[in-house]
N, C-alpha and C positions, 0 to 999 in steps of 0.2 A: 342231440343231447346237450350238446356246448352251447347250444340258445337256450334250449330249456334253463339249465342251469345260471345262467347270465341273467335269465329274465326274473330266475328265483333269488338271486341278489340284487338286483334291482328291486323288487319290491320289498325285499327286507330294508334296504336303506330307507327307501322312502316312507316307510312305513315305522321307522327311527326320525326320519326328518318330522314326521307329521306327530310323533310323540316331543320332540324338541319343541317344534312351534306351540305345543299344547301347552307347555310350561311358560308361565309368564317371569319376564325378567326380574322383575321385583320383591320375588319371594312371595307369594300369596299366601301360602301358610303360614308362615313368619306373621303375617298382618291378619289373618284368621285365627291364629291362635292365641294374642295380645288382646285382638278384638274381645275374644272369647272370654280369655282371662277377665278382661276389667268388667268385663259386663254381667260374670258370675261373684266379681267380689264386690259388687254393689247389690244383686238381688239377693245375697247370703248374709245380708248385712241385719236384715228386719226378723231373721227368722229365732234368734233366742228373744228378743223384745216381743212375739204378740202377746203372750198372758201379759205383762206388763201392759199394751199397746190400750189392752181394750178394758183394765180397768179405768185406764185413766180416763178414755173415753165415755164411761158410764159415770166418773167421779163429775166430769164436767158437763155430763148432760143435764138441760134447763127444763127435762119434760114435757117437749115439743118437738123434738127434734130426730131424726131417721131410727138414733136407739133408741128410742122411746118406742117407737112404734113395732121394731121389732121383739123390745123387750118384753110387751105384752104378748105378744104371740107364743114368744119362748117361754114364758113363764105358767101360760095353759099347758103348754105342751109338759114341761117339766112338773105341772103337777099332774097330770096325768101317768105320767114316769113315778112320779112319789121320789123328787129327786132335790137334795137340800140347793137354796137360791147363790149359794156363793160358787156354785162350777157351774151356772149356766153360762157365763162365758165364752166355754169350751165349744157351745155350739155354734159361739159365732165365729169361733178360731175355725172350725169345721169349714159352716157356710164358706169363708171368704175364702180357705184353701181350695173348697173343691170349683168356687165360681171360680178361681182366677186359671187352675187347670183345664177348665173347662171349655172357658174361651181361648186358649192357645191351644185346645186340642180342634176348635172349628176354625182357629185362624191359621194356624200354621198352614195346614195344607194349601187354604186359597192363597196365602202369601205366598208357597212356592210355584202355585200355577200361574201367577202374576208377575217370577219373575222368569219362568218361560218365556214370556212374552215380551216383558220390558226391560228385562236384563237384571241381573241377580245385585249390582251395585245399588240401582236405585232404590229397590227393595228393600236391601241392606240400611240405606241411609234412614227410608221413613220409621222401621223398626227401631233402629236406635234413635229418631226424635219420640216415638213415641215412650218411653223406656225411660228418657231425660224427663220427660214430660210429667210421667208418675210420680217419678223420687221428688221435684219441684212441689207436685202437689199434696206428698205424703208429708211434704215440711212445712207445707201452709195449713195443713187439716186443724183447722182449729175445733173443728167435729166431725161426728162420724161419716157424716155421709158424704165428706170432700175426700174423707179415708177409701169411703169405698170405692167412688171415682177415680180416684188413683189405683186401686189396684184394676178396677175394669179395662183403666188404660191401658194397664202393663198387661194382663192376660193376653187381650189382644195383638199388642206388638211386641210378644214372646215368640214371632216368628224370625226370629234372628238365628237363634241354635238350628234349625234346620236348614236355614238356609247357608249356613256355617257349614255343615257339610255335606251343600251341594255343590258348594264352592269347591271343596277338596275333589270332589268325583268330577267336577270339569278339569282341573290341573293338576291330577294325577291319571297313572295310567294303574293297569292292574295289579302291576308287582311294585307299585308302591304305594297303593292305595291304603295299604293294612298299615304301614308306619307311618302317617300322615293322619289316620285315624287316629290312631296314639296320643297325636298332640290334643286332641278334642279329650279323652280320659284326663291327660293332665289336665290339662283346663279346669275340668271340674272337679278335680281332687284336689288342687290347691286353692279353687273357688271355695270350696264347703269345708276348707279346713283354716285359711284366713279370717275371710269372710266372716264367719260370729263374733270372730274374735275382735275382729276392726270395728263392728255394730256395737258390741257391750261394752267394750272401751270406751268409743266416746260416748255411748248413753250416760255416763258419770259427769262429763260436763257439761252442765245448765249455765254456762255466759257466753254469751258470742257476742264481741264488739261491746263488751263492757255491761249489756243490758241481759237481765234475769230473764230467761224462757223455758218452754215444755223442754223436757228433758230428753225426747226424742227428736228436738231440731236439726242438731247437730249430726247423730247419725244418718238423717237424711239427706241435708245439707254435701255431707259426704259422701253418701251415692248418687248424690246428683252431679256432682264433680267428676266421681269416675265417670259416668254416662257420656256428660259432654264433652270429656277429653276421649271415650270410646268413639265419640262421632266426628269429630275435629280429625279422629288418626285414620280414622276410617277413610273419608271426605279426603283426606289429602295424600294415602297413601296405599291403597286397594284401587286396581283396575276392571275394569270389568272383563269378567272369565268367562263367562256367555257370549261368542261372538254375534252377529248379526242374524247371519247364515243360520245358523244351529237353535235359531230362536221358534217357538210356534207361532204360525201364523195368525191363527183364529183364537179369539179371548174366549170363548162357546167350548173349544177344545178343550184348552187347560182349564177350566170349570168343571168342564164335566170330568175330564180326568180327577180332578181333586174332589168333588162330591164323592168316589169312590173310597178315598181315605176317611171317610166323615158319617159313612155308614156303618155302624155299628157291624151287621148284617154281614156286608159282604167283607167288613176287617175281618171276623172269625173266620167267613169261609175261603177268604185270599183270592177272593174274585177276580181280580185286576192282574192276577200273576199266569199269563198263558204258557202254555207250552212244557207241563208238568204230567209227573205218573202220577197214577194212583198212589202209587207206597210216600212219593214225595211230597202228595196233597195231604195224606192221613199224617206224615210227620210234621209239616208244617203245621196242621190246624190242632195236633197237641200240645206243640211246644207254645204255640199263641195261645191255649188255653192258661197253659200251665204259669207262662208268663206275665198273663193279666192277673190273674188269682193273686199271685206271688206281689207285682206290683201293688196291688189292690189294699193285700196285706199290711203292704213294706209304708204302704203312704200313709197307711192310717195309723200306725203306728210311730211313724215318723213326726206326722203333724201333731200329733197329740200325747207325743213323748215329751212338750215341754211344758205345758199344762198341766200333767201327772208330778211331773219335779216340781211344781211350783206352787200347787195347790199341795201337796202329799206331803214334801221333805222340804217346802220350802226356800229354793232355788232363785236364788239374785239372776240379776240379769248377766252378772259376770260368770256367776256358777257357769248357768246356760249355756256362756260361750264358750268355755272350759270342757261342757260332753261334747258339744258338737265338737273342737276342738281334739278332743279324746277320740271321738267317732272316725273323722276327716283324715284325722294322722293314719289310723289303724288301717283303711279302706287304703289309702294312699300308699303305704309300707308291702300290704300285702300283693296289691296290683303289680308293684313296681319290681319288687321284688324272688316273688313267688306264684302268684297267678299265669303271667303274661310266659314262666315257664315250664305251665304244664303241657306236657305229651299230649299228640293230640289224639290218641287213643284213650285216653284218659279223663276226656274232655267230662263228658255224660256223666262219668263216675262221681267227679268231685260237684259238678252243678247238681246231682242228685243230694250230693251230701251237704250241700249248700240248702239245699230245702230243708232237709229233715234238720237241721241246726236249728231254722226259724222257729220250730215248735216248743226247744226249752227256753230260747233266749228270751222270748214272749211271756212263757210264763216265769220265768224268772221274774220279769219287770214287773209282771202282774202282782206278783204277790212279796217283791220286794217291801223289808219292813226296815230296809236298813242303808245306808247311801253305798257300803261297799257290797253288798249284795244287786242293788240298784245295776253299779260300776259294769260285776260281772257281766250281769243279763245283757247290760248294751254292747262288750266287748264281745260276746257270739255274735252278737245281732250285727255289728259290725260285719264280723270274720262270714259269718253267711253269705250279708249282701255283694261282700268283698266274690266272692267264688260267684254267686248264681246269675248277674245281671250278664257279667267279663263271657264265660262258659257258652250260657244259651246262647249270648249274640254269635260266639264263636260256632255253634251248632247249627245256624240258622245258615250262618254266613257257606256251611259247605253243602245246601242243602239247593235242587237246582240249576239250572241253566247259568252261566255267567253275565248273561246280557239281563237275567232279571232280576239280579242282587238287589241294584236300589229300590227295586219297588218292593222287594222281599222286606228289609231293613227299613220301607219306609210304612208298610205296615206295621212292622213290630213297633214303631216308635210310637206310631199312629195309639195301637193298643196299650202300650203303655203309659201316653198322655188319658187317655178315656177310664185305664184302670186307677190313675191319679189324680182325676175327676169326682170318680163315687168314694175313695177308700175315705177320705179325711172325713165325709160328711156322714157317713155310714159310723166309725169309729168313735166320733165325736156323739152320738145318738147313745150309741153302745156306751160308750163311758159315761154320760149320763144317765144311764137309767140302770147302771149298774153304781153309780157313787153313794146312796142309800145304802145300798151291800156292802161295800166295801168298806164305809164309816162303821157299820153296824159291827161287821168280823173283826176292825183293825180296834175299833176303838170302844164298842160299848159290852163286849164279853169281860172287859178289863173291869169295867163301873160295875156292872151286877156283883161282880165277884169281891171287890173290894167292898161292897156296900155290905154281902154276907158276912163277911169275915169280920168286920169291922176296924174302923180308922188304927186301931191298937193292934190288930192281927189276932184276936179273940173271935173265938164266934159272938154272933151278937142271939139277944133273945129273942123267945117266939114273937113276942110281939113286936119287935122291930123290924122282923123279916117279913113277919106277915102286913104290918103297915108299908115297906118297902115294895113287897112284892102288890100290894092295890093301887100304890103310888102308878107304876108301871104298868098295869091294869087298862089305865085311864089313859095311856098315852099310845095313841094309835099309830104312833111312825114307829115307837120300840118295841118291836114283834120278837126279836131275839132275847132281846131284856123281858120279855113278861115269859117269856118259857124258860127263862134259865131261874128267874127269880120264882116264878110256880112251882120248884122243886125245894128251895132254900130250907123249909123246915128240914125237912128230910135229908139235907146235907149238914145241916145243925147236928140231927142226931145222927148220923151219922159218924162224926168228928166226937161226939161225946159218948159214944159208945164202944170207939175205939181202944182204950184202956184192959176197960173190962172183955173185951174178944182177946185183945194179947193174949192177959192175964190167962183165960180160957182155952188158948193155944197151946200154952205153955204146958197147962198142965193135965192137957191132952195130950201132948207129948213124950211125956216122962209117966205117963202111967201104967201099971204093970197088964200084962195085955191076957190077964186070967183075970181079973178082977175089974170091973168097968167100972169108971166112976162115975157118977152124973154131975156135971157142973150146972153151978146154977145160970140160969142165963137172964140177962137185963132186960125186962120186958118195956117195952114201947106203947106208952099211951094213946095210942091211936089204934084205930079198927082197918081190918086187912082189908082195903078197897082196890088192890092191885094196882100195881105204876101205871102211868101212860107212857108210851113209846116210845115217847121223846126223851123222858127222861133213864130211860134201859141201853138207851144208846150211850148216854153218857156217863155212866154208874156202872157201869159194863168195864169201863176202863182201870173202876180206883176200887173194884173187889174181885172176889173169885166166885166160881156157881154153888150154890149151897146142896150139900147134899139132904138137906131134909124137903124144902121143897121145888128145888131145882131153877132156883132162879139166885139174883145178883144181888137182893137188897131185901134177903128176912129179915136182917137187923130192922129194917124198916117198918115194915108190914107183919111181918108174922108175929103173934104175939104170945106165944108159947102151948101150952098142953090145953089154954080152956078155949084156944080159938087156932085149930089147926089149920097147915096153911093148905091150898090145893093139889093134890094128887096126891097127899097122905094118908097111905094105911094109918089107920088108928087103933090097931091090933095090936093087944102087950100079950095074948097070952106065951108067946116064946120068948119075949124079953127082948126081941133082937131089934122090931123098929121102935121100941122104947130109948132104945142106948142108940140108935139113928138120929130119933129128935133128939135126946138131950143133947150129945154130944154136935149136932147140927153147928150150933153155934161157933164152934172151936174149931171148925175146918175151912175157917174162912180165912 
């Protein structure tokens, strides 16, 4: 029993030895999460500048050149949509967000089976040349299509974050893997809350070295600096955490390994993850659903959150950096603060409520008319994202065998790059071909109604309204203007027959209830042709039902005793639905 016992301390030491040597002397985290840092505050730098980015780009296209040729495609497409020319833009905000997600949801993976094989520094290194490389050529883009090269380069050597932490899961062990994780959330909480700010800053200065340039030099200029001092600190002060030994042999292996991150197919079904139950497959493959949806949402909403401020309420580029700003801090606050100490029985509860938040804070932004209503909506929308990204990974993370964590987490990642792939380009479509609507509701229910009323606040005459309303007739994109302006006489009198109903109420009112009187009532020069539908919905609101013929608007139509209106008894001999009609009027 005293050998047994000696042997079970023996291998506990060495089994603390062989976690000591795992740890590299020079702090790898420390130079992981620096890396990290400078390389999210240079890619957060561009993101309040695209609506700026890409007018300029259209202001300086010669009509021969990449936007040209997209700009026609877009612009069938958008009339096809029935969608005004100044937010097609948006789709090319779209395109390049979901290209550039796209290609680092097929690069990452093969980057991290590459550096199975040749070790995780070297990897490390070409990603960040390639990363310098963008930001250099997003400052030379003298047009669009050296822009869009620049960003294809960056999609692709955006395999740096993951390989960020695989670096952490080689030089930690298990019971410190979860607060070494930690540093990768900062990373990006102070990445996205910097970061716009540093971009729209110096977007303001157009001199560098005394000579006049694009106004976006500068802020690239600037991410090209972090970049090359990320690869300079890297390069000189990151070992490699991959040893020899522990590397894969066959380059066929880690391909194929990583083709299974890259399939759509087997991400949902968690193919690559052996050695599960049933209950743990069925929970795994909801919370992936639930998660890419979520993402899906989160992105496209995200990317085309500064488009909506910029086109809608008009948003500088500093504004811009000021929500993201606003955004960064709140996500950052709540993480650090209150998320990271919820129970973990508790976990499901709050990520639940983290969803159902996304659905007013959305429609908030949707139908924001105002910058502090705007404010609110993104302040859930924050406090959502804040809870449900934090939560699920913490759900995933206890879900499983421990030896198949990373490949658990490297699918979810996997699904979350692919769910950030389709949202922006999906959302970007959806906003255009809903911008028509949205002009129509926010801005031209205003013009018909002022046109009625007219410029003094008098009603204006028949014939103004009726030449108004043929105006509008004739113009085929103003579908809500010609049905609101189709009803205008009829709001005319309307308004001029309100007086004499008062009048009629009153002394309806006050009349002795043995002796009925008949008031006279205003007849309406027009013949009873009954409303159309459209217009009962909205007349519905500004009277009461009439009791003589059971609708909203007999001022309107009904024209008294020589042309009764439908489903009137026309029977006096008891006198009773005589003092019906007359008094019809006075009970409105």
């Amino acid at each position: 029993m005293t050998a047994g016992m000696s042997q079970i301390m023996n291998e506990k030491k060495n089994e603390g030895k062989r976690e000591e040597e795992k740890l590299p002397s020079d702090n790898t985290q420390r130079v992981v999460f620096f890396s990290l840092l400078m390389d999210l505050l240079a890619f957060t730098m561009i993101l309040p500048l695209f609506p700026a980015l890409l007018d300029h780009y259209r202001s300086v296209d010669d009509g021969q050149g990449l936007y040209s040729v997209i700009q026609a495609q877009i612009q069938k497409f958008s009339a096809f949509l029935n969608a005004p020319d100044k937010v097609t833009t948006v789709l090319y905000g779209g395109f390049l967000g979901s290209l550039f997600s796209f290609l680092q949801f097929l690069g990452s993976p093969i980057v991290g089976a590459l550096s199975d094989v040749y070790g995780r520094k070297p990897m490390m290194l070409l990603c960040l040349s390639g990363i310098a490389l963008s930001h250099l050529l997003w400052a030379l883009s003298s047009n669009f299509g050296i822009f869009i090269l620049a960003r294809v380069i960056g999609g692709i050597s955006k395999g740096n974050v993951s390989l960020s932490m695989a670096i952490i899961s080689d030089v930690t062990t298990q019971s410190t893997r979860q607060r070494a994780m930690a540093l990768v959330g900062i990373a990006f909480s102070v990445g996205f809350v910097i970061g716009p700010m540093i971009g729209a800053y110096f977007a303001k200065a157009t001199m560098l070295g005394g000579r006049q340039g694009p106004w976006y030099v500068v802020p690239a200029l600037c991410a090209f600096l972090l970049a090359t001092c990320d690869l300079i600190y890297v390069a000189c002060c990151m070992k490699e955490s991959l040893p020899a030994k522990g590397r894969v042999k066959s380059l066929s292996t880690g391909i194929s390994g990583a083709l299974a991150y890259i399939n759509p197919t087997d991400l949902f079904r968690f193919s690559s993850v052996s050695n599960l139950t049933d209950t743990a497959t069925k929970q795994l493959r909801s919370l992936g659903k639930a998660y890419f949806f979520y993402l899906f949402i989160y992105s496209g909403l995200e990317f085309t959150l500064t488009f909506l401020c910029h086109y809608t309420f008009g948003f500088s580029r500093m504004q811009q950096g000021w929500m993201f700003l606003g955004i960064g801090t709140t996500m950052a606050l709540l993480q650090s603060c209150w998320v990271r100490r919820i129970p973990p029985h508790r976990t499901q509860f709050y990520a639940e409520l983290g969803l159902w938040l996304v659905v007013p804070s959305y429609v908030i932004v949707a139908l924001a008319k105002s910058v502090w209503t705007l404010c609110f909506g993104i302040f859930v929308y924050s406090v959502s994202t804040a809870m449900v990204v934090t939560c699920m990974m913490t759900l995933v993370s206890r879900i499983g065998p421990e030896n198949q964590t990373g490949a658990i987490t490297g699918i979810f990642r996997s699904l979350g790059a692919l769910a950030r792939a389709c949202g922006p380009i999906v959302a970007s479509i959806d906003l255009l071909a809903r911008a028509r609507e949205r002009e129509s509701l926010v801005n031209r229910v205003r013009l018909p109604t002022a046109r009625i009323m007219g410029r003094d606040g008098k009603p204006v005459g028949r014939a103004e309204a009726a030449a108004t309303a043929a105006a509008a007739a004739n113009d085929d994109d103003d579908v809500l203007s010609r049905r609101v302006l189709a009803i205008a006489p009829r709001i005319k009198l309307l308004r001029a027959s309100l007086p004499a109903r008062r009048a009629a109420r009153t002394e309806y009112r006050t009349r002795t209830p043995v002796a009925a009187t008949v008031t006279a009532r205003p007849l309406v020069p027009t013949a009873c042709r009954g409303p159309s539908r459209a217009p009962r919905l909205l007349l519905c609101c500004v009277t009461t039902i009439c009791q003589r013929c059971y609708c909203c608007y007999c001022s309107l139509h009904c024209v008294g005793r020589d042309n009764p209106p439908r489903g009137t008894n026309q029977r006096d001999d008891d006198g009773v639905d005589a003092r019906r009609r007359s008094n019809a009027p006075t009970l409105h």
